[in-house]
N, C-alpha and C positions, 0 to 999 in steps of 0.2 A: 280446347285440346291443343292447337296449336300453339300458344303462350306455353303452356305449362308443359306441353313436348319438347318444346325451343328451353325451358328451365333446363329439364331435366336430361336433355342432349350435352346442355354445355356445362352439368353438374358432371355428366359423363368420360367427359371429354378433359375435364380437371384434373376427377380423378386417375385416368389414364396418363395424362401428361406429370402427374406428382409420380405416379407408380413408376414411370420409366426413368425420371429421375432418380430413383434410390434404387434403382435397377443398376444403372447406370455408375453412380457416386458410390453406394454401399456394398449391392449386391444383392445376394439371394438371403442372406441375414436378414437384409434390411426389409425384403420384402414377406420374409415368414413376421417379422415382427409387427409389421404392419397389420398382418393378416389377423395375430393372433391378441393383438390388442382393441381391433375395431370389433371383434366378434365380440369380446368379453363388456367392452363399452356398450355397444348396440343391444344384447342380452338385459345388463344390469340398469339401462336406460328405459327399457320396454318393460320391466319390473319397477321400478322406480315410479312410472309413471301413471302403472294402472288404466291401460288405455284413457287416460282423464282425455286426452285430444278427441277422439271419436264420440264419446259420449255428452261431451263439452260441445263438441258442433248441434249434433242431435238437438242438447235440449235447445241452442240456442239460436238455430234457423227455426224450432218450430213454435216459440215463444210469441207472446204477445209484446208490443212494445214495450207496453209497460212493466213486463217481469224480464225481459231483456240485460235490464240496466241488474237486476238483483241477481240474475244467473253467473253475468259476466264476474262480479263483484267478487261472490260466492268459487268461481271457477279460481279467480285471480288469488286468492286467499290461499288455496286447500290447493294451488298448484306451487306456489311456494315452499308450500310445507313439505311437499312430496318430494321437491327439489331439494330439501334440507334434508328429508328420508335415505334420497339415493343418494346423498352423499355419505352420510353418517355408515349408510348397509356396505358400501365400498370401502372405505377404511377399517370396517370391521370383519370384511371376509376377505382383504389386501393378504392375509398367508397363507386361505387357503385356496385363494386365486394363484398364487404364486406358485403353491405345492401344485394345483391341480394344471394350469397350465406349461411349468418350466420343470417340476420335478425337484426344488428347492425352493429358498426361503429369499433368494435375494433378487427379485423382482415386487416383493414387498412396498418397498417406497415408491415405484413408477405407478403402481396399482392405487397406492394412495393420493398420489397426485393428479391420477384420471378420475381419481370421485369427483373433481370440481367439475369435470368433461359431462359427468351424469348428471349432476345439479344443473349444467345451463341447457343442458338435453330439455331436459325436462320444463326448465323455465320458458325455451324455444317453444318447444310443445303445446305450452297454456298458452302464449302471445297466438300461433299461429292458430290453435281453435278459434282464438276469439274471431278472430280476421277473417275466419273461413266461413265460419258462425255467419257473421254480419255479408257472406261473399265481395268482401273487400279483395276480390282473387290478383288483381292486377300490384297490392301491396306487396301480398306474401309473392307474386313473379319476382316483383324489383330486389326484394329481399332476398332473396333465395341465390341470386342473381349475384347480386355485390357480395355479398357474404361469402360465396365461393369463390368470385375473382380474390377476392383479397387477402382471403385464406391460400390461395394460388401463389399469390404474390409473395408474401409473407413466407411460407415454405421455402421458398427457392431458397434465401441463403440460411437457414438454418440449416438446411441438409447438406449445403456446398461447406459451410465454414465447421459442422459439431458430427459429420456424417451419423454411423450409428448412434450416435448422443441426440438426435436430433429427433427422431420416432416420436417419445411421448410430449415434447415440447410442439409441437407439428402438428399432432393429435389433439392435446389441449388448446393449441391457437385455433383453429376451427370454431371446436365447440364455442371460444367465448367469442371472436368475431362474428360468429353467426348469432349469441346471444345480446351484442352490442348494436350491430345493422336490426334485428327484429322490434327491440327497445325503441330505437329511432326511430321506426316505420310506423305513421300513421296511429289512430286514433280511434278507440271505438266510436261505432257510430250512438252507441248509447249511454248516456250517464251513468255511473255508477252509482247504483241504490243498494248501500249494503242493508240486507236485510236483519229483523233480531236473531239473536243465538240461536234459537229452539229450531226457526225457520232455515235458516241457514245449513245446520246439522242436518235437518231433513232431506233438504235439496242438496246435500253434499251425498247423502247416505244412496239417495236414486242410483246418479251420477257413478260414484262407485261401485255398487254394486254390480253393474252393467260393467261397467269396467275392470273386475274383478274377472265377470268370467269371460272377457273377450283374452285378458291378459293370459290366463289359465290356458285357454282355447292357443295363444300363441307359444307358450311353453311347453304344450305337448307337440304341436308343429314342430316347433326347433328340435325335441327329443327325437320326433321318426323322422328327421330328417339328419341330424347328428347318426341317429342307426343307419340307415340307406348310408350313408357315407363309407360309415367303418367296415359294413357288411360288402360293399363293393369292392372295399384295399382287401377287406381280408378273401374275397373271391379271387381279386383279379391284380391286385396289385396297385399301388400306387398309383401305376399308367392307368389302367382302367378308371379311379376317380378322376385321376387332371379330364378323360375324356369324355365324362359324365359331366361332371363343373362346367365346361367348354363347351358340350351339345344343351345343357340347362341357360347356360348363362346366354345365348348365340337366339335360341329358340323362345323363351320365355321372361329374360329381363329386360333382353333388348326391345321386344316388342311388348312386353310388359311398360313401357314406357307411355304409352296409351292408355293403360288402365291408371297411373298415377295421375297423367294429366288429365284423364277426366275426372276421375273419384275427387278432386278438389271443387268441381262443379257440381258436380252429380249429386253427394250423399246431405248439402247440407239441400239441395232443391228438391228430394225425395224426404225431407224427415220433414218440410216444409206444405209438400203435397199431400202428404199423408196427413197432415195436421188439419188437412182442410178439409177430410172426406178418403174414401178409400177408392172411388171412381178416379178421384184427382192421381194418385200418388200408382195407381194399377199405370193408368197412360204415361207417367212419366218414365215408372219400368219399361215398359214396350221399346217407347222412343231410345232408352239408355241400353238397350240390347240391341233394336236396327242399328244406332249410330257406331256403339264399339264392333258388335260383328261386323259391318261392313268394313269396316277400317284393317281391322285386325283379319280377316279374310284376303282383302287387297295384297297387305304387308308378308303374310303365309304364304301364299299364290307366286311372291316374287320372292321369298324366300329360298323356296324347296327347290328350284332349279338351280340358282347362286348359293345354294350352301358352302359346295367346294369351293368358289374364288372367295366367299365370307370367312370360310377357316385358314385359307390360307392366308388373308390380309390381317385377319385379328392373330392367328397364333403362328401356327407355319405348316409347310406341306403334309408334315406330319401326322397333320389332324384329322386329313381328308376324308379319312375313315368316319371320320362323328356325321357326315353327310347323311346316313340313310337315319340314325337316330331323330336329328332333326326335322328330315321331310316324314316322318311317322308321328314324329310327336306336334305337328302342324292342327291333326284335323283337334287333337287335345289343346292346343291352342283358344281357336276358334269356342271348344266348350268352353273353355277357363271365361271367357270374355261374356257368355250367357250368362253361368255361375255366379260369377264377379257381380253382375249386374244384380240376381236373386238375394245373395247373401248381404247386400246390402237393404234389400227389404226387411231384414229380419232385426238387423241393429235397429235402422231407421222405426220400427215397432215398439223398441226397446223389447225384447225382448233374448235375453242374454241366455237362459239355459238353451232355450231351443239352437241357441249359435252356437253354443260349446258342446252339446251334440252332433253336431252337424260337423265340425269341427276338427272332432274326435273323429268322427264314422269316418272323413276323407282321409285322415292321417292315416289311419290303421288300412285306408282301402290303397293310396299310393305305396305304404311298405311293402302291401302282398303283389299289386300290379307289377311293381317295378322290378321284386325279384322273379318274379314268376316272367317277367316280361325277357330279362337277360337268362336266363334258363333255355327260355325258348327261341329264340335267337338275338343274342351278345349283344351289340350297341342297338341294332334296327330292334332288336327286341322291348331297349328300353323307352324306344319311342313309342312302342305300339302301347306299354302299359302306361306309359303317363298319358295318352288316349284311351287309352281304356278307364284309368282313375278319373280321370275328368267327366267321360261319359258317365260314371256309376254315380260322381258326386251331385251333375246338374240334373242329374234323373229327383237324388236322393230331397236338393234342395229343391224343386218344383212340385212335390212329394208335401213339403212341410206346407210351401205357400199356400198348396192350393186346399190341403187336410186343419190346418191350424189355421192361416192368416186370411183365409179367404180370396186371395188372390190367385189370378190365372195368368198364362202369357198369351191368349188367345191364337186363334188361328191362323192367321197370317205369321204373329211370328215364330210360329211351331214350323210351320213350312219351311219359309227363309231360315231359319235354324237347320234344319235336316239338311237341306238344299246346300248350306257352307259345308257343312261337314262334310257331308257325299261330296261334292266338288273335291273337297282339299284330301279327300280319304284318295280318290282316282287317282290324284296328281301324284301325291305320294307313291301310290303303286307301280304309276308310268314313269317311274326314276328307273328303276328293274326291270323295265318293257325296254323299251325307247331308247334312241340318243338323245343327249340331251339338247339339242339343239329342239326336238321336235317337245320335250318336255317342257322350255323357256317358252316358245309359243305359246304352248295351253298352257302354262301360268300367267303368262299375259291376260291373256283372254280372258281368263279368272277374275284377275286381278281387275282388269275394264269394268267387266259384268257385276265387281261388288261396288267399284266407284259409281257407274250408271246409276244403281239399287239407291245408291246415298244421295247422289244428287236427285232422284226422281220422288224421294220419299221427303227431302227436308230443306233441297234446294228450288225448287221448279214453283215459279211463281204463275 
């Protein structure tokens, strides 16, 4: 967690210091275009790709050695081809990306020039499953690592010497330096045994198929959440979205930051546990729920009293209002981090419909929380519903484990589960009681009492 938190700090930290530069050099052009080209990339990259990456771990932490070397082979093949797929699908829908995101025909050719951005997405993709697959974890750090400095580097005078010329050149330096550093990096650890045709087709068809519907399950995600968007501007205006983006992004990416760095440890050692028994892979759940709630408890706890100096250092005084949405959407936090931990039982299973329902039910349960949430009161409101959406979805998915997969979270950490939430739910509430002064206290206190819990459960020899 802490390698891959330190990754994806100074991944964070890139990308802010690129942003202020075209802030800076371009303007507010430069940064709508930023905005509106990494969407369209990111989108047709995550189609392109067919979740092959998660599924590609899956089968291949929980592989025998021996079918190791043919999985990988099998992955390396059928992710190329993918990577030729999303390229080809972006040249072919470059006018009506065009049409649909500029309202004309002549951003055409920049649209076709980021196909190649999708092709090495996508190649990134299959290199990094493998790596993950094997928990070669310390490659894909280095990697991830150099690849963003240099893309850092590289930036700077493209954007000083081509200013707005510079966007999709800048955008495509990325994706291939990070497809050039990943190339270099390391080795499977298993020979490649390409398997015959028939067999190969099979073990691709698995693969896929799971990957179809996780990809599905992401595409109806990005659709309610494209709605929650528009349905906010057209409530409340522009201001109201920047203030929803900024209490999301503040609340949930930045401490989301924890769930990346561990889900690269975590889902290939649970599709591995699982592989060996269902007692094995139930304990590793448990452990991957005490480890992230604690942390994520800790980080809520010293959040919700420093909201206000966090919005004012990241955006400006003006924000200060997003304050009570984030110390409400805190104890939703905390569920997202149980959830998190659930929902990756269910890939880890392979089992892909039950994810793409599960999927669907939270989509459709965040669009009603969140308006029903600002209905009932404005920003603090929308923190209670994305607490409330997360409440209903880790009910929903604990629901499937314990009905379908046979899996429970036992007792202890149903406790400690209720236990963060009630904590973080008071804290929240004593923003509106209190001064804050006596609020930062009890989020200390908090914040102590979930580090104690981590050290006494997985430190204490």
């Amino acid at each position: 967690m802490g390698v891959f938190g330190s990754v994806e700090l100074l991944t964070m930290l890139c990308a802010v210091v690129r942003t202020k530069l075209v802030a800076l050099w371009i303007g507010a052009a430069g940064i709508g275009l930023i905005g509106l080209y990494s969407t369209a990339i990111e989108l047709l990259s995550a189609i392109s790709q067919l979740s092959l990456r998660t599924t590609a771990v899956r089968d291949i932490s929980a592989a025998t050695n021996s079918l190791q070397g043919k999985i990988i082979a099998v992955v390396s093949h059928y992710g190329n081809r993918l990577a030729l797929a999303g390229v080809i699908m972006t040249i072919l829908l470059s006018p009506l990306l065009s049409l649909a995101t500029f309202g004309d025909t002549a951003h055409i050719l920049p649209f076709i020039i980021l196909g190649l951005a999708v092709g090495c997405n996508t190649v990134v993709a299959t290199r990094s499953a493998i790596l993950q697959g094997h928990r070669q974890l310390m490659t894909i750090a280095k990697a991830s690592s150099i690849a963003t400095l240099l893309s850092l580097v590289a930036a700077v005078p493209m954007v000083w010497i081509w200013r707005l010329s510079a966007i999709v050149p800048v955008l495509l330096t990325y994706s291939c330096v990070t497809l050039i550093v990943y190339l270099a990096s390391g080795r499977s650890a298993a020979p490649l045994a390409v398997p015959p045709r028939r067999q190969r087709r099979a073990m691709a068809r698995d693969m896929l198929r799971l990957g179809l519907y996780l990809t599905v399950s992401g595409v109806v995600t990005w659709l309610v959440s494209y709605v929650v968007m528009s349905w906010l501007n057209w409530r409340g205006g522009e201001e109201l979205m920047g203030f929803y983006q900024s209490g999301y992004t503040v609340a949930v990416r930045y401490v989301g930051v924890v769930f990346t760095a561990l889900s690269l440890e975590y889902f290939p050692r649970l599709s591995a546990a699982f592989a060996g028994g269902l007692r094995r892979g139930q304990l590793m759940l448990r452990h991957e729920i005490l480890i992230a709630l604690s942390v994520v408890t800790a980080l809520c706890a010293i959040m919700i009293p420093l909201a206000p100096l966090i919005l004012q250092l990241l955006y400006s005084p003006g924000f200060v209002c997003v304050a009570p949405m984030i110390a409400f959407a805190a104890p939703g936090v905390a569920l997202r981090a149980i959830s998190w931990a659930m929902g990756f039982v269910i890939l880890a299973r392979g089992s892909g419909r039950l994810f793409l329902l599960t999927e669907i039910a939270s989509a459709l349960i965040s669009l009603l929380a969140i308006m029903w949430g600002y209905e009932l009161g404005g920003l603090a409101g929308l923190g209670i519903g994305f607490t409330l959406w997360y409440l209903a979805y880790a009910l929903i998915v604990a629901a499937v484990l314990n009905k379908y997969l046979r899996v429970g979270l036992g007792s202890r950490v149903r406790t400690i589960s209720v236990a963060a939430v009630l904590l973080l739910t008071l804290l929240a509430i004593s923003t509106t009681l209190f001064p804050p002064l006596a609020t930062a206290i009890a989020g200390a206190v908090v914040a102590l009492l979930a580090l104690a819990l981590l050290r006494r459960l997985f430190f204490r020899r």
